[in-house]
Steps between C-alpha positions, in 0.01 A plus 500: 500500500836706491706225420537142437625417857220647668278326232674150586351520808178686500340241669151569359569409112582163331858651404584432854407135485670453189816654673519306811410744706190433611270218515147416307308182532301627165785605260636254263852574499594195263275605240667814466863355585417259201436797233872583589703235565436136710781609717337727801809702544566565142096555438503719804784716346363512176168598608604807671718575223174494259330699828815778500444546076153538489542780794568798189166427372336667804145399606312349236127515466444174362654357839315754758204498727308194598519195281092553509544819343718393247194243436302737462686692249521180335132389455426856409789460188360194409071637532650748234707230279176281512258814387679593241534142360105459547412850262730373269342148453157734551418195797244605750607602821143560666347231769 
């Protein structure tokens, strides 16, 4: 997105919802409200204030592509975690 207006209402991401903009029967918009304040306006502003400081990180790999691939990335982390744990306690890992 260029900016933060046109990201306000991009009608195809939750930002929108949580903006106003747009409409989502699916988002929760309280949950996230509540992590901010339990005032919508001031958890609306605050939101997009944590939105606008996170923007110099740029694009972030642990928060891109598909959740399912970042599942996958996951369960192949943890395979390794759990292999190496096995050799050291020497357990069996054949069926």
């Amino acid at each position: 997105m260029e900016d933060m207006k046109k990201l306000d209402k991009h009608p195809w991401c939750g930002h929108s919802v949580l903006m106003n903009k747009t409409k989502q029967k699916w988002q929760n918009v309280d949950y996230i409200y509540g992590l901010f304040s339990n005032k919508k306006s001031l958890a609306r502003r605050r939101y997009r204030g944590f939105v606008e400081k996170g923007i110099p990180e740029g694009k972030r790999p642990d928060l891109s592509g598909s959740g399912l691939l970042r599942s996958i990335e996951k369960k192949k982390m943890l395979d390794r975690i759990y292999r190496i744990i096995f050799l050291c306690y020497n357990i069996d890992l054949t069926i």
